[in-house]
Backbone bond lengths (Angstrom), bond angles and torsions (degrees), N, CA, C in turn:
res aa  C-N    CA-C-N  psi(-1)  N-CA   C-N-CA  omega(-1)  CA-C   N-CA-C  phi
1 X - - - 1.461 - - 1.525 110.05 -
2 X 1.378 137.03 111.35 1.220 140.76 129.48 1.622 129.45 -51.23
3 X 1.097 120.29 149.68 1.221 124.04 154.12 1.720 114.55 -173.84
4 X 1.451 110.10 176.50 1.735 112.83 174.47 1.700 113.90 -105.36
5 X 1.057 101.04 122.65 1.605 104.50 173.30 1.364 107.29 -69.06
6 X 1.399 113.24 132.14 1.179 120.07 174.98 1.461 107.41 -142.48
7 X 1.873 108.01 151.81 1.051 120.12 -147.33 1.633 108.59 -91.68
8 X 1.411 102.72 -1.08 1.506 120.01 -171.42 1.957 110.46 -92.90
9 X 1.632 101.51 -27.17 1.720 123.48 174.79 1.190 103.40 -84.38
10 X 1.615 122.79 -46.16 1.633 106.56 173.70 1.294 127.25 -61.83
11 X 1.175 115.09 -44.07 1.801 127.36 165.94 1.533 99.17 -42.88
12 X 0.622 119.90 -79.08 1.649 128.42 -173.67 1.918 109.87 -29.30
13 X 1.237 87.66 -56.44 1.490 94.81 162.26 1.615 141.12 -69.87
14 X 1.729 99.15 -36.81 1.141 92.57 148.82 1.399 152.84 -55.89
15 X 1.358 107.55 -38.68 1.434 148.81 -176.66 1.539 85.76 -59.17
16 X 1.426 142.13 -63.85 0.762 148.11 -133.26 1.858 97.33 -92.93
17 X 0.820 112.12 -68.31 1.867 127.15 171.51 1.315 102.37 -37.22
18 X 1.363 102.82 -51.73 2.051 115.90 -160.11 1.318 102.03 88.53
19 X 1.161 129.97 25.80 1.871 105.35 145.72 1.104 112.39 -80.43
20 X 1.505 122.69 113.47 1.305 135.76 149.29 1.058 125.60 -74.74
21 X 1.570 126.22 13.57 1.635 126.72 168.36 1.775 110.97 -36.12
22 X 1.341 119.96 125.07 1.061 143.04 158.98 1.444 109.98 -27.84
23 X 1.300 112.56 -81.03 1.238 133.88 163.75 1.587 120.10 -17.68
24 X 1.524 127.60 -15.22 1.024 121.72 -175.64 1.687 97.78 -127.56
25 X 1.507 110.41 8.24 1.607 102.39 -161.75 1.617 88.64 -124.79
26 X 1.098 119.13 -26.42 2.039 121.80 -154.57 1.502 103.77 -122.42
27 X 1.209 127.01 110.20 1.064 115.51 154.01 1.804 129.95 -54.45
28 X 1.272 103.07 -36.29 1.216 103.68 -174.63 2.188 112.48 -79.36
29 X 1.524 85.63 -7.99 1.892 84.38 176.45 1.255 77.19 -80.42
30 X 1.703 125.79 -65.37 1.618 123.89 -154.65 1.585 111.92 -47.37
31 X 1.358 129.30 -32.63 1.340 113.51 -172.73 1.747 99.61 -97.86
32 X 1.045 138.14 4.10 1.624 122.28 166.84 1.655 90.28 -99.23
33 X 1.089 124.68 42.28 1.475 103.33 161.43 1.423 105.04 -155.65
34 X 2.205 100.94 22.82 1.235 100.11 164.72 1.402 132.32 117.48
35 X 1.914 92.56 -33.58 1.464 98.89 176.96 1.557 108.75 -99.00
36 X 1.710 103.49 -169.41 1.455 119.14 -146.29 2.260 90.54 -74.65
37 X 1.683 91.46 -33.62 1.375 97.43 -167.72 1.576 92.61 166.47
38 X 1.303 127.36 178.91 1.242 142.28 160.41 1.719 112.20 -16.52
39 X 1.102 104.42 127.08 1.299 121.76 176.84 1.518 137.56 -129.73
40 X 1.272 136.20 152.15 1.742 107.49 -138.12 1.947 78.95 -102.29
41 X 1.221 109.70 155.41 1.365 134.40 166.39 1.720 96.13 -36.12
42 X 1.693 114.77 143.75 1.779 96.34 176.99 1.375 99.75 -100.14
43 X 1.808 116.71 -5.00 1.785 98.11 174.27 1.599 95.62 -88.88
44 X 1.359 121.33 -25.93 1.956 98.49 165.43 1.450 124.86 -28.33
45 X 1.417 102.91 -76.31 1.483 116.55 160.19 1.478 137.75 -47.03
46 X 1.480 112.66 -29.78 1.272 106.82 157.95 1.585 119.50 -87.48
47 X 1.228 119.86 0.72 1.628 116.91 -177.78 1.687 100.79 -92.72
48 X 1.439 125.46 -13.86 1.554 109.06 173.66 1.781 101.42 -68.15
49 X 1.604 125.38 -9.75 1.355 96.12 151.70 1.477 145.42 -75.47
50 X 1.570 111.36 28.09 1.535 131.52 167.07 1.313 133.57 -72.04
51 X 1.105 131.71 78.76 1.250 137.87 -177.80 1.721 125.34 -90.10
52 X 1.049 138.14 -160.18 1.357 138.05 -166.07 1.679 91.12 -91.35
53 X 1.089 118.90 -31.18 1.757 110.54 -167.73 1.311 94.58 -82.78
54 X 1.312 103.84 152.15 1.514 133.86 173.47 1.364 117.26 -57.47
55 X 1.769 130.91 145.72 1.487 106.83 -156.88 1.392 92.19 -134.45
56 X 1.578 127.91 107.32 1.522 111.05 172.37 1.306 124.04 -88.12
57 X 0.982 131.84 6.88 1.457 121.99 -176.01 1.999 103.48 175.92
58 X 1.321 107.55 134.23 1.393 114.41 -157.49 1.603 99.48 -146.21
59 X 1.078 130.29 173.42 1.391 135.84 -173.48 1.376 105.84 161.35
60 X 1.249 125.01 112.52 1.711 158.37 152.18 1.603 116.56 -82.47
61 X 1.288 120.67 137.87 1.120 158.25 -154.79 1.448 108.11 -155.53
62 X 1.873 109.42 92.46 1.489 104.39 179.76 1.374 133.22 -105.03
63 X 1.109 110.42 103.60 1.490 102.10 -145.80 1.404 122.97 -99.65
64 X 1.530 114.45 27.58 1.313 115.45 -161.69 1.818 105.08 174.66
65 X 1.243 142.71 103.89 1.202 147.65 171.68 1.692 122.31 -28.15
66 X 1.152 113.62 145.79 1.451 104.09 174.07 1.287 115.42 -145.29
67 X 1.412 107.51 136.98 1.894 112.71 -157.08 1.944 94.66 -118.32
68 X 1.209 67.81 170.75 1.438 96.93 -170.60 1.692 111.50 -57.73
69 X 1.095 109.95 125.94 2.001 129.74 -168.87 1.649 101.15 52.58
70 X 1.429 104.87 54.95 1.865 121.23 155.38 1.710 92.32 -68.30
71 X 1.555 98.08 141.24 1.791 97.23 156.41 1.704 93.08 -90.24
72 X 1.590 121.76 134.19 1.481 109.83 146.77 1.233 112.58 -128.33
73 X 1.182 110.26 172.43 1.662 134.44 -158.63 1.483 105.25 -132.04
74 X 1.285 110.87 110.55 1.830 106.83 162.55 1.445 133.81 -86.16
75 X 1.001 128.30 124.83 1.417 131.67 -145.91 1.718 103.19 -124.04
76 X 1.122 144.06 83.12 1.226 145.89 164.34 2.006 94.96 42.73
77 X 1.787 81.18 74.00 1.507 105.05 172.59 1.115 130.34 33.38
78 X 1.867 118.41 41.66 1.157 143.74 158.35 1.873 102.65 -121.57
79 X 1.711 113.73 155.44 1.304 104.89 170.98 1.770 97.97 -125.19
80 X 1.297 96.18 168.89 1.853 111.16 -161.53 1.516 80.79 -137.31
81 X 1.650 93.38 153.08 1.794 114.29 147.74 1.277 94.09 -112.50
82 X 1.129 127.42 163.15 1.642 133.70 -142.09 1.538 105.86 -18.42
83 X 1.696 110.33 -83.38 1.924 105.68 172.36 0.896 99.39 -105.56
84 X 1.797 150.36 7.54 1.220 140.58 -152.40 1.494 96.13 -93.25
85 X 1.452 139.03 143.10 1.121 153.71 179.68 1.486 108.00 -83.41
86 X 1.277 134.73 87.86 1.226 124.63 -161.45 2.259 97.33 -105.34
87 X 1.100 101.79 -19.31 1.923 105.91 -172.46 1.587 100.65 -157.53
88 X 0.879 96.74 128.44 1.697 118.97 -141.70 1.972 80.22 -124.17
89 X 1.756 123.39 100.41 1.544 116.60 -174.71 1.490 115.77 -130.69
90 X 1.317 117.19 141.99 1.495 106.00 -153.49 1.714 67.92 -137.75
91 X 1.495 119.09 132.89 1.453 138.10 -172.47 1.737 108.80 -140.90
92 X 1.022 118.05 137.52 1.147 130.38 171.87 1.597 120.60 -119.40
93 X 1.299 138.66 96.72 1.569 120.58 -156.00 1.674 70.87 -110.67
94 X 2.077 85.30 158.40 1.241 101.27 -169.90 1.774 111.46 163.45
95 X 0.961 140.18 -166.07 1.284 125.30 177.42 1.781 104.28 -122.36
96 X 1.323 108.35 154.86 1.371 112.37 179.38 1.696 124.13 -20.98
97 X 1.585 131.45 114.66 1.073 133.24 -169.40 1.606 107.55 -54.55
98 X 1.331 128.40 -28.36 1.485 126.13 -158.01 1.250 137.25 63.61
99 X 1.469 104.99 8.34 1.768 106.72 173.95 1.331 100.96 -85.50
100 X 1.582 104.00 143.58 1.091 135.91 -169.72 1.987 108.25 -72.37
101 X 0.911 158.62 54.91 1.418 170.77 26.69 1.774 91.92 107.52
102 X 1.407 113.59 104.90 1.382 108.56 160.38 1.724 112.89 -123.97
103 X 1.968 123.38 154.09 1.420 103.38 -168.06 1.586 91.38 -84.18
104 X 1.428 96.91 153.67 1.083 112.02 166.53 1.811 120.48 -67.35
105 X 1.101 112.92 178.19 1.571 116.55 167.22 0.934 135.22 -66.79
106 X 1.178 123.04 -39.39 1.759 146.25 163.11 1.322 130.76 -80.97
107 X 1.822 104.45 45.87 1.298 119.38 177.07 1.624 97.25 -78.79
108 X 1.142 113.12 117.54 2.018 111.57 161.04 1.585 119.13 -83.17
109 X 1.244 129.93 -24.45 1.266 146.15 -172.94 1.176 119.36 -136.11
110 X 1.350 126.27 132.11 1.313 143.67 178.41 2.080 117.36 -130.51
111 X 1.354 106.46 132.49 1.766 86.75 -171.80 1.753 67.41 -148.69
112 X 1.652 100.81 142.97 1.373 117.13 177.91 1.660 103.23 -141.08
113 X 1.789 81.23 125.28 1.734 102.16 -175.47 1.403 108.82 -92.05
114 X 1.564 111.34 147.95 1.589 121.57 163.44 1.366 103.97 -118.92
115 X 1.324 138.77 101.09 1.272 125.44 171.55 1.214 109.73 -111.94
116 X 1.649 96.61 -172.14 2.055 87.94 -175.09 1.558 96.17 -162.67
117 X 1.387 115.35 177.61 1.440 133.35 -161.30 1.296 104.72 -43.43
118 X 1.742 107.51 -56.20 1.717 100.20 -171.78 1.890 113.99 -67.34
119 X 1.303 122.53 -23.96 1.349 130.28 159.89 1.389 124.33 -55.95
120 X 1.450 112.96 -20.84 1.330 116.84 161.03 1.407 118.46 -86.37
121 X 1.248 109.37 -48.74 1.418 111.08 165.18 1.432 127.97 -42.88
122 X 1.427 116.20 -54.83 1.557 107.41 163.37 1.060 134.55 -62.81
123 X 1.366 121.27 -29.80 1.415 139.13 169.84 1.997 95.64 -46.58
124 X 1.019 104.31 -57.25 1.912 111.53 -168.26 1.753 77.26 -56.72
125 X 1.080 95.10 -94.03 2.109 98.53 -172.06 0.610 132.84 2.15
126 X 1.625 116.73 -24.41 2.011 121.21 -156.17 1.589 90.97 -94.87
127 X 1.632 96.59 -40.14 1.314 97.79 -153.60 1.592 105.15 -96.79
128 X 1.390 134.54 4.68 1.619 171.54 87.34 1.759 77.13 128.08
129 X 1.572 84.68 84.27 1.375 103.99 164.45 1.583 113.44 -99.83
130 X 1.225 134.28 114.88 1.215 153.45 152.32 1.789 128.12 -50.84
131 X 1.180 87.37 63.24 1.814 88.26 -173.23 1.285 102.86 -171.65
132 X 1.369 116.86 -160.46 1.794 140.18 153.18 1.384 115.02 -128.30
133 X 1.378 87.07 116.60 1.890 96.42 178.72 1.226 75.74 -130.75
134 X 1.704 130.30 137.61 0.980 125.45 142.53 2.040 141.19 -76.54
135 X 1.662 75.23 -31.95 1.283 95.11 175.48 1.513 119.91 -108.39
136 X 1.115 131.14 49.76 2.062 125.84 -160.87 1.692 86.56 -65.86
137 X 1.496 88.44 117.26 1.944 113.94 144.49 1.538 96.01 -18.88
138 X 1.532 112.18 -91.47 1.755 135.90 -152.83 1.759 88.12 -36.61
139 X 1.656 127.27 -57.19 1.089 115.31 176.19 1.382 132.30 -33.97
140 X 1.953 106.20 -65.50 1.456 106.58 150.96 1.670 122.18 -26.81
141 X 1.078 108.85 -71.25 1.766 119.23 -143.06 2.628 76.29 -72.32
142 X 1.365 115.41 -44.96 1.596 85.68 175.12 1.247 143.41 -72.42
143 X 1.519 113.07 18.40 1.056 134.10 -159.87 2.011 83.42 -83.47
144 X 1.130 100.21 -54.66 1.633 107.40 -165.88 1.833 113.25 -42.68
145 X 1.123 109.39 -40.41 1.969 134.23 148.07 1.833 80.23 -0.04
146 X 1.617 97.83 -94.18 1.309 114.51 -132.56 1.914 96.91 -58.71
147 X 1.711 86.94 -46.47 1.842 80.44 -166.01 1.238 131.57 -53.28
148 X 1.962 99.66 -21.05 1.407 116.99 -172.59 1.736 105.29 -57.24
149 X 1.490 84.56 -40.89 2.098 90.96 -172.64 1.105 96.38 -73.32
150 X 1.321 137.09 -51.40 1.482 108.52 173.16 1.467 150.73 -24.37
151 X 1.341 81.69 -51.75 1.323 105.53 171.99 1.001 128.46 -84.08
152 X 1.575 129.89 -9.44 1.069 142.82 -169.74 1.567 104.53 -104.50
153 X 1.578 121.13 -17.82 1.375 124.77 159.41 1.102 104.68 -88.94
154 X 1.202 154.03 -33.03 1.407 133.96 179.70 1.934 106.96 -66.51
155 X 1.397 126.26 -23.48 1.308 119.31 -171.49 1.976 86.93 -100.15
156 X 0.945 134.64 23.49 1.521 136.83 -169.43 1.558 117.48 38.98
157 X 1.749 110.09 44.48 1.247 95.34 -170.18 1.866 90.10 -124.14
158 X 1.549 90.81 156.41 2.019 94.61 173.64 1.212 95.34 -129.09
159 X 1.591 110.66 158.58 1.426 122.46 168.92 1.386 107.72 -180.00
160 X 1.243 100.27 175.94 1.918 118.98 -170.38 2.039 100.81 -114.58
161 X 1.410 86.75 128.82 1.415 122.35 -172.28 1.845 87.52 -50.22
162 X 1.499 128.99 139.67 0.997 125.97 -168.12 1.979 95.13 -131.88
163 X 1.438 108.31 -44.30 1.305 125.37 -173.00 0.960 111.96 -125.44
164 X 1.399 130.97 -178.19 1.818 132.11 175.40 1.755 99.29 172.87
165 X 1.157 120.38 137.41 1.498 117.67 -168.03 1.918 92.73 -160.08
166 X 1.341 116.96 135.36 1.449 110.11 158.81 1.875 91.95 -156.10
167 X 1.518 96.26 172.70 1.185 111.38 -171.66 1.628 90.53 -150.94
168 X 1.168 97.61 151.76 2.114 114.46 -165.62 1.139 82.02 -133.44
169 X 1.956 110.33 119.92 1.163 133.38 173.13 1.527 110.26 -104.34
170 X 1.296 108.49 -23.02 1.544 109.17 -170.09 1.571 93.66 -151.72
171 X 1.845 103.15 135.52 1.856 107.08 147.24 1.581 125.94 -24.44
172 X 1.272 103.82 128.82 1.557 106.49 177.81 1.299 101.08 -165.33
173 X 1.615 107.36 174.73 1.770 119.48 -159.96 1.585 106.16 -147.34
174 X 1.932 90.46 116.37 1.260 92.71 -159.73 1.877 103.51 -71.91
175 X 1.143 111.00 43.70 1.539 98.21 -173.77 2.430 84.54 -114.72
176 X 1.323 80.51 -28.76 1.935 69.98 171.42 1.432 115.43 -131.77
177 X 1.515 108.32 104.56 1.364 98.40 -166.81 1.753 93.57 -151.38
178 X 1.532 120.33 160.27 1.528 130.95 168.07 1.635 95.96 -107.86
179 X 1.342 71.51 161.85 1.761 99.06 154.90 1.732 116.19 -126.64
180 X 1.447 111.07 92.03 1.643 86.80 154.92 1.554 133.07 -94.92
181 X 1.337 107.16 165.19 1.807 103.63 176.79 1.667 84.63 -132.89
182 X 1.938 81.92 151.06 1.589 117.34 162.47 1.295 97.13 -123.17
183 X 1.328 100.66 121.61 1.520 121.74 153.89 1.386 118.86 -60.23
184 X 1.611 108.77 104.89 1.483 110.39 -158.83 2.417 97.89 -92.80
185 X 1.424 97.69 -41.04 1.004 126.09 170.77 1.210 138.47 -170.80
186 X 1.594 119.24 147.49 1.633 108.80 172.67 1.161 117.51 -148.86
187 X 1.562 108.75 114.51 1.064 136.90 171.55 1.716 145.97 -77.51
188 X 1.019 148.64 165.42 0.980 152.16 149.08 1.365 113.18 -33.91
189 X 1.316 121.06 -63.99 1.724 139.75 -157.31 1.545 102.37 -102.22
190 X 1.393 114.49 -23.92 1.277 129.04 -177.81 1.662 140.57 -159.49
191 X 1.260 122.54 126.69 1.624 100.01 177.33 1.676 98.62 -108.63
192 X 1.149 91.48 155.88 1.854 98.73 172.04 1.557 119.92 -140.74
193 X 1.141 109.88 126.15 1.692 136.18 -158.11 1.673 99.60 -103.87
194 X 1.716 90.05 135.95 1.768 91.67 155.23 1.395 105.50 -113.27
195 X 1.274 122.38 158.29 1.618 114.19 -163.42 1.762 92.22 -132.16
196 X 1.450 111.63 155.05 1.272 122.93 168.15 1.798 118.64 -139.05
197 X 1.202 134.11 130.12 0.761 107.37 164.57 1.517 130.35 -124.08
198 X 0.954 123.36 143.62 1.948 108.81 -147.81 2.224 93.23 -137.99
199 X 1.769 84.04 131.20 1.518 105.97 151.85 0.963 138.81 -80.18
200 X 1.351 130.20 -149.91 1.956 116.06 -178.27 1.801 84.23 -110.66
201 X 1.147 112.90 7.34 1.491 98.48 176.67 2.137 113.32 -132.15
202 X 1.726 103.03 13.42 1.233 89.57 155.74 1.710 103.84 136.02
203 X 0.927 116.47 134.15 2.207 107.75 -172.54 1.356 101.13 -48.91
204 X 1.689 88.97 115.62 1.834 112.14 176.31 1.228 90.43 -80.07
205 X 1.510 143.48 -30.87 1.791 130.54 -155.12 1.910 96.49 -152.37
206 X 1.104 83.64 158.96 1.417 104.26 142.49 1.592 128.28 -155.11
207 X 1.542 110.42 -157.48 1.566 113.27 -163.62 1.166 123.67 150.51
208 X 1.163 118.18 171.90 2.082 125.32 -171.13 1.528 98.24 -134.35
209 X 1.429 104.16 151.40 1.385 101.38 162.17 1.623 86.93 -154.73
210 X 1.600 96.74 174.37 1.490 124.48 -146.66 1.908 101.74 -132.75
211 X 1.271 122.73 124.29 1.471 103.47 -176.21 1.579 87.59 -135.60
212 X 1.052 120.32 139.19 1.524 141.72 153.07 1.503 106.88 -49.31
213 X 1.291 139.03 133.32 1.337 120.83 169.33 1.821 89.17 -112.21
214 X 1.719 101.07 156.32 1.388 126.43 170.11 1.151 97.57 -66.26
215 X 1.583 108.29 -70.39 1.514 112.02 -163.86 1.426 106.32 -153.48
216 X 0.979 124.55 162.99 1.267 131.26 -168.66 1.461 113.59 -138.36
């Protein structure tokens, strides 16, 4: 799969998730914190690996920014700018694992989504998916995007998505779903998240993710 990132499909997607990271909307936030300018979301870019098959377990590694009219190339569920390794994706399709997944105690954050048909629909659009999925995993697993910033402004901290990992233990519907986070650590060089994500009938997924902080 080829295609061009564009800065008009990530918005769309964002809009849709709710990451309002700066960083993907302002050039002028994006260049005082270093970069070239606006840069596309890295679960945007990792969710054009969504296809009609069912996805149990996924994990991204982003290793490199991506601006607006990048050529990229998908390569056996990694993406490149020409050879440059920019999302590094290790996918497993398959149907729900079935382990039994309970939240732990030391949830710090909670963000609860209502979405609906046309939110799915754009979500496919951004990423100009050609099919019917009603439910895409990648949707689930970018939901975590937004809460992370949430949460990451309520403790006054910003940063760029570094990791992202979930696994779908059970059926679920991204029109009723949470996000919790465990604050695994936060660092200087790094913060690290445990992620949950839960229906009205029990954690459909879990996962870790990894964020670079700007500043702290």
């Amino acid at each position: 799969m080829k295609f061009v990132a564009l800065k008009n499909k990530w918005i769309g997607y964002a809009n849709v998730v709710g990451d309002m990271n700066l960083i993907h909307r302002d050039d002028g936030v994006a260049e005082k914190v270093g970069l070239e300018g606006v840069v596309a979301p890295g679960m945007w870019l990792a969710s054009h690996i969504q296809g009609t098959s069912r996805i149990q377990r996924a994990e991204f590694g982003f290793k490199s920014s991506v601006y607006d009219h990048d050529f990229i190339e998908m390569r056996e569920n990694s993406f490149y700018r020409n050879e440059e390794l920019v999302c590094k994706g290790n996918v497993v399709f398959g149907e729900p694992s079935g382990e039994d997944v309970r939240l732990p105690e030391e949830i710090v954050y909670s963000r609860y989504f209502c979405k609906n048909d046309e939110d799915v629909k754009g979500y496919l659009d951004s990423i100009n998916f050609k099919g019917i999925n009603e439910n895409p995993e990648m949707f689930l697993m970018s939901l975590s995007a937004s809460s992370l910033l949430e949460y990451a402004e309520s403790k006054n901290l910003f940063g760029i998505h570094a990791y992202q990992s979930m696994e779908v233990c059970m059926d679920f519907d991204v029109r009723d779903v949470a996000v919790h986070i465990k604050e695994e650590k936060i660092g200087k060089r790094m913060c690290k998240f445990d992620l949950y994500w839960e229906s009205s009938w029990g954690v459909v997924a879990s996962g870790k993710a990894k964020v670079l902080p700007v500043f702290i």
